[in-house]
C-alpha positions as CSV (number, residue, x, y, z in Angstrom):
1,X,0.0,0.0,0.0
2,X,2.3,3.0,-0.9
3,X,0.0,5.7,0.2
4,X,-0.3,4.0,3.3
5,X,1.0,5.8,6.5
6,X,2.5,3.5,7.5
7,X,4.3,2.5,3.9
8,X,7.3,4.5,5.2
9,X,8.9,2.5,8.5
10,X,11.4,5.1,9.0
11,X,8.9,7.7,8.9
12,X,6.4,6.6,12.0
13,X,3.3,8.0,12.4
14,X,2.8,10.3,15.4
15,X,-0.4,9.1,17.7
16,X,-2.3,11.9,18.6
17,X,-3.7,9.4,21.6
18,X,-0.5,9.1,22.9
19,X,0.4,12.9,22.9
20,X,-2.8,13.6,24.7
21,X,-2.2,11.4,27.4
22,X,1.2,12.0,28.0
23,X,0.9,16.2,27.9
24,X,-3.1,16.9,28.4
25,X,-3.2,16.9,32.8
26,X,-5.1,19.0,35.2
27,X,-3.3,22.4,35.2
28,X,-0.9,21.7,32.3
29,X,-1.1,24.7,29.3
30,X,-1.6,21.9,26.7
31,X,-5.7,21.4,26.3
32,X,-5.4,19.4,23.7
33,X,-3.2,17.5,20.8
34,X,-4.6,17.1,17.1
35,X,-2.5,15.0,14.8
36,X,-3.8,15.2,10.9
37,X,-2.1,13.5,8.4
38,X,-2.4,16.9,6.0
39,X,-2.8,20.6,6.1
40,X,-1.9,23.6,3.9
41,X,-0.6,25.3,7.1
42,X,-1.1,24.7,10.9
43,X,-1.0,28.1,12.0
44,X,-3.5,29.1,9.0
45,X,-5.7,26.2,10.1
46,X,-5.7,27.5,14.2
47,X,-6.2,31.2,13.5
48,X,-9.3,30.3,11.9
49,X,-10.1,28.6,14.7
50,X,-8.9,31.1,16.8
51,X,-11.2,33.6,15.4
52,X,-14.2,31.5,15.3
53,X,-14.4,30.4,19.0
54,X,-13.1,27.1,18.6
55,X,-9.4,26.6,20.0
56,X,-8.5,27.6,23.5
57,X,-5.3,28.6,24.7
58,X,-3.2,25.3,24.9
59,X,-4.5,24.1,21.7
60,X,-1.7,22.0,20.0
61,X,-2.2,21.4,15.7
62,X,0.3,18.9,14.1
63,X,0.3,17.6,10.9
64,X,2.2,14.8,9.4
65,X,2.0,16.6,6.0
66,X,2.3,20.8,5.3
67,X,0.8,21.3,1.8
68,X,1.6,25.0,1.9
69,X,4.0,26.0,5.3
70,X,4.8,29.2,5.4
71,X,8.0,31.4,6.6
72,X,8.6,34.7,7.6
73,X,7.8,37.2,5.0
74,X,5.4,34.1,2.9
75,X,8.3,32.2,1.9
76,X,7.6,28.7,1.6
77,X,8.4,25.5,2.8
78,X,7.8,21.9,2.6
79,X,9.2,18.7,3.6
80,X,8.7,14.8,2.6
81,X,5.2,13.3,5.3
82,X,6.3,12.7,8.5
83,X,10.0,13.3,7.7
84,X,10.1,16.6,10.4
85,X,8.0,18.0,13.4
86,X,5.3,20.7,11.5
87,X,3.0,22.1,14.4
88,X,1.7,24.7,15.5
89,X,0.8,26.4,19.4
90,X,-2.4,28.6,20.2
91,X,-1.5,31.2,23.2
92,X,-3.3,33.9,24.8
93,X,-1.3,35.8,27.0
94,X,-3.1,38.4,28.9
95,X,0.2,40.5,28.5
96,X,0.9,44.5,27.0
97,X,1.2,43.5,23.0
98,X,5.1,45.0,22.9
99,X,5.9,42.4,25.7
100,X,4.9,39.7,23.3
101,X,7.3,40.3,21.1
102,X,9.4,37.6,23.2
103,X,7.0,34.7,22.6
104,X,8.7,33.9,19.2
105,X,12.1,33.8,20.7
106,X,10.7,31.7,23.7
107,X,9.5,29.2,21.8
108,X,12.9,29.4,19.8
109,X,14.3,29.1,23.2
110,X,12.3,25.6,24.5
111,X,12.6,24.3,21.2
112,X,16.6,24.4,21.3
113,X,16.8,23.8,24.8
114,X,14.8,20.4,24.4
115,X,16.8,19.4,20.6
116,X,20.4,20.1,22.6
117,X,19.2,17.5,25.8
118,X,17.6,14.8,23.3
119,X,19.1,14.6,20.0
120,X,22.8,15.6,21.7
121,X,23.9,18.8,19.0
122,X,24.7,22.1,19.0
123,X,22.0,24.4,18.1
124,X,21.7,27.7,18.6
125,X,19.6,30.4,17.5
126,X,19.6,33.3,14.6
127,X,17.6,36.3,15.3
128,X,14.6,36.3,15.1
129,X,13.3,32.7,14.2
130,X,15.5,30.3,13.0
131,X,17.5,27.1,15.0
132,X,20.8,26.4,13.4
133,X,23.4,23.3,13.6
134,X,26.9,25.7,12.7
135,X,25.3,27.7,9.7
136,X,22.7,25.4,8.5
137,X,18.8,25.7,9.2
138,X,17.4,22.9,11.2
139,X,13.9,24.3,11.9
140,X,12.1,28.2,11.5
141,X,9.6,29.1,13.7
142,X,6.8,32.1,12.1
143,X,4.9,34.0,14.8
144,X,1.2,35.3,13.8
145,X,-1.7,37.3,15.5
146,X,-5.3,35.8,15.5
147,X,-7.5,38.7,17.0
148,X,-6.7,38.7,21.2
149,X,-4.5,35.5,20.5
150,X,-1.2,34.2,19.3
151,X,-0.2,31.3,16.7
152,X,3.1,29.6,16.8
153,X,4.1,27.1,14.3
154,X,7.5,25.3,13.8
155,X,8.9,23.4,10.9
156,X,11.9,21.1,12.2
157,X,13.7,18.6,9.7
158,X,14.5,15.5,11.4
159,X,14.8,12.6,9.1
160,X,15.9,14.5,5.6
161,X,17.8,13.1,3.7
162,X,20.8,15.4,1.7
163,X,18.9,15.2,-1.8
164,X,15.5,15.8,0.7
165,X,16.9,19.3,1.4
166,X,15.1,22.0,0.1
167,X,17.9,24.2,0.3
168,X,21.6,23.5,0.7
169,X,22.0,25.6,3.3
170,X,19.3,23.3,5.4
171,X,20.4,20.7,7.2
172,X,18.3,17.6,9.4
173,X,18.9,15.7,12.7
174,X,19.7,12.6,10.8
175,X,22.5,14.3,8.8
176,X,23.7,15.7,12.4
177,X,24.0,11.9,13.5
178,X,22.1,13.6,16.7
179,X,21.0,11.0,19.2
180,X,17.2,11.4,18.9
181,X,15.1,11.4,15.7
182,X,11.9,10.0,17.3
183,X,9.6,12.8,16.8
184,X,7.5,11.6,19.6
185,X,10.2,12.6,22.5
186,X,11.2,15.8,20.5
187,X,7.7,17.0,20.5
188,X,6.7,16.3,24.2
189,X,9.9,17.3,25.0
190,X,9.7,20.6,23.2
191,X,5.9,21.2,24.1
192,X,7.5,20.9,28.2
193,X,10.3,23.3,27.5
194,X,7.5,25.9,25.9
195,X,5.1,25.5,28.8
196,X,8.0,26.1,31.5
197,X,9.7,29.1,29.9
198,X,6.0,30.6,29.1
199,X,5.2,29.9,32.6
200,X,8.0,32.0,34.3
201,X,7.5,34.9,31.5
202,X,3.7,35.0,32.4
203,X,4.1,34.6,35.8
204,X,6.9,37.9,35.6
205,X,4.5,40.0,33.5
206,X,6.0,39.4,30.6
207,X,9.4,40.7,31.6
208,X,12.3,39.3,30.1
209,X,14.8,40.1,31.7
210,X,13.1,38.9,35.5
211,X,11.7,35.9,34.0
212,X,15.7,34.5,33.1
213,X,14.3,34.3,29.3
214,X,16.7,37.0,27.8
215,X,19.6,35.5,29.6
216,X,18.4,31.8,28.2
217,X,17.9,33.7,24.9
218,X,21.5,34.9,24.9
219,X,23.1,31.6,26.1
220,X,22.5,30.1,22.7
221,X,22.1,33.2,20.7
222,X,24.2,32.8,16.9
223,X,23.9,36.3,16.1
224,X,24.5,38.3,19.4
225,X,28.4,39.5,19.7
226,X,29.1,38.6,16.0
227,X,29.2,41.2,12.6
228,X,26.0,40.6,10.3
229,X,24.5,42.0,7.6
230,X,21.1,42.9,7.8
231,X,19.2,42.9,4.8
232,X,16.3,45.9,4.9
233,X,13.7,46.5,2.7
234,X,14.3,48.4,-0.5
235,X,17.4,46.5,-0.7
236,X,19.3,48.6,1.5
237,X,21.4,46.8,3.2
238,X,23.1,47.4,7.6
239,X,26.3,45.8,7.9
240,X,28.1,46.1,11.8
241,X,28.3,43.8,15.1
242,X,25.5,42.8,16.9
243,X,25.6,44.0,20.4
244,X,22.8,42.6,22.0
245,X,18.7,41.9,22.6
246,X,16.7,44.7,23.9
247,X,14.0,44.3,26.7
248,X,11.0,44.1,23.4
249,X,13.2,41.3,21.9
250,X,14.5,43.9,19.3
251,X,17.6,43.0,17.7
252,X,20.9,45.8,18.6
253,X,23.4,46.2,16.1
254,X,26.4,48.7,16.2
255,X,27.4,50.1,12.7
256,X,30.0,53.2,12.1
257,X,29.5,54.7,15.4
258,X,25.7,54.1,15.7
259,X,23.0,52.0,17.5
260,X,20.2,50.9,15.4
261,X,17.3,48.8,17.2
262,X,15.7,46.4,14.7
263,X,12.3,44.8,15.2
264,X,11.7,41.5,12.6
265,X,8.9,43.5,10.7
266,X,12.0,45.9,10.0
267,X,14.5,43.1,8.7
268,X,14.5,40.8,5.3
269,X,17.1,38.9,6.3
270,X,20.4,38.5,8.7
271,X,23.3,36.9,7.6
272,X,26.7,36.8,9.5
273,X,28.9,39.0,7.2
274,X,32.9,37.5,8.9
């Protein structure tokens, strides 16, 4: 049966019956865990139901197959079925909107926290969204407001293969001969990390800098304290060291004597430029 799910025996199916009973508990964030073997986006499909009443915070969407994943900026992506982690998070923090500006790099922060202790690599993060292994893209993470809520989704390669690749400047667990490429661990695992670092930023109003989430953020940052070049719209282009992470999550570069303070909406793209 080739169009089986289960045709694939390196590829495993995810069971959305397991997910729920190891993460859905009384008092956990996580309400809920849908596994569909298809979507054109995840955070497309829980806006919608964002907007209509019908997904909570907690909500958890996952799909074995993304028809037509998005990026930043609508660039797009797409994988082999079941051959990466493709899911997306429904949040509704009762937070100032310019303190939310964090949740993308939180979630960038739980997701790297839980690949490093399972699959055993090196990843670190590019401002804003992106997990690398050295200068390859192992996952991108895309941020989007749903009326009073938040989506997060997360695209994550884990069993690509080179010619999979839909770049060459993308790389996969597998080819990282990490330790972990069940996605079953790497989810829960990552879905804990969220839930405790959005915990602590809730629970310290959204601060940053109280919560420990900047100083998390910076441990594993691959952009702070290194000389980029920031691609702008218009195709102007900002080329000098980046200096830090202000207290909105705003990335701070140094160029020729001055301080610029870059939000994502400002930036195309960030390169290292040594």
């Amino acid at each position: 049966m080739p169009d089986s799910r289960y045709s694939d025996l390196e590829r495993p199916p995810l069971s959305e019956t397991a997910l729920n009973r190891a993460l859905v508990r009384p008092g956990s964030l996580w309400t809920g865990v849908t596994v569909v073997e298809s979507t054109g986006s995840t955070n497309a499909d829980l806006a919608r139901a964002a907007a209509g009443g019908g997904a909570g915070e907690g909500a958890v969407l996952v799909a074995e197959a993304q028809l037509a994943g998005r990026g930043r900026l609508g660039r797009s992506w797409s994988a082999p079925p079941r051959s990466g982690l493709t899911f997306s998070i429904l949040l509704r923090p009762a937070l100032p909107v310019a303190a939310q500006g964090w949740l993308p790099l939180l979630y960038g922060v739980a997701a790297a926290s839980a690949v490093r202790r399972l699959a055993e690599v090196d990843v670190r993060l590019k401002w804003p969204n992106d997990l690398l292994i050295g200068e390859r893209k192992l996952a991108g993470i895309l941020a989007e407001r749903a009326d009073d809520a938040v989506v997060i989704g997360m695209g994550m390669n884990v069993s690509l293969r080179p010619e999979e690749l839909p770049v060459e400047t993308a790389t996969s667990l597998i080819i990282e001969k990490a330790a972990c490429i069940d996605r079953d661990p790497l989810l829960r695992a990552v879905l804990r990390e969220i839930e405790s670092h959005y915990r602590d930023w809730t629970a310290a109003a959204g601060d940053a800098e109280a919560s420990g989430l900047r100083s998390a953020y910076l441990a594993v940052s691959a952009t702070v304290g290194r000389r980029v070049r920031v691609e702008l719209p218009n195709e102007q282009a900002l080329i000098g060291l980046a200096t830090g992470i202000d207290r909105f999550g705003h990335l701070q570069v140094e160029s020729e004597g001055e301080r610029y303070t870059l939000s994502a909406g400002d930036v195309v793209h960030v390169r290292t430029a040594e």
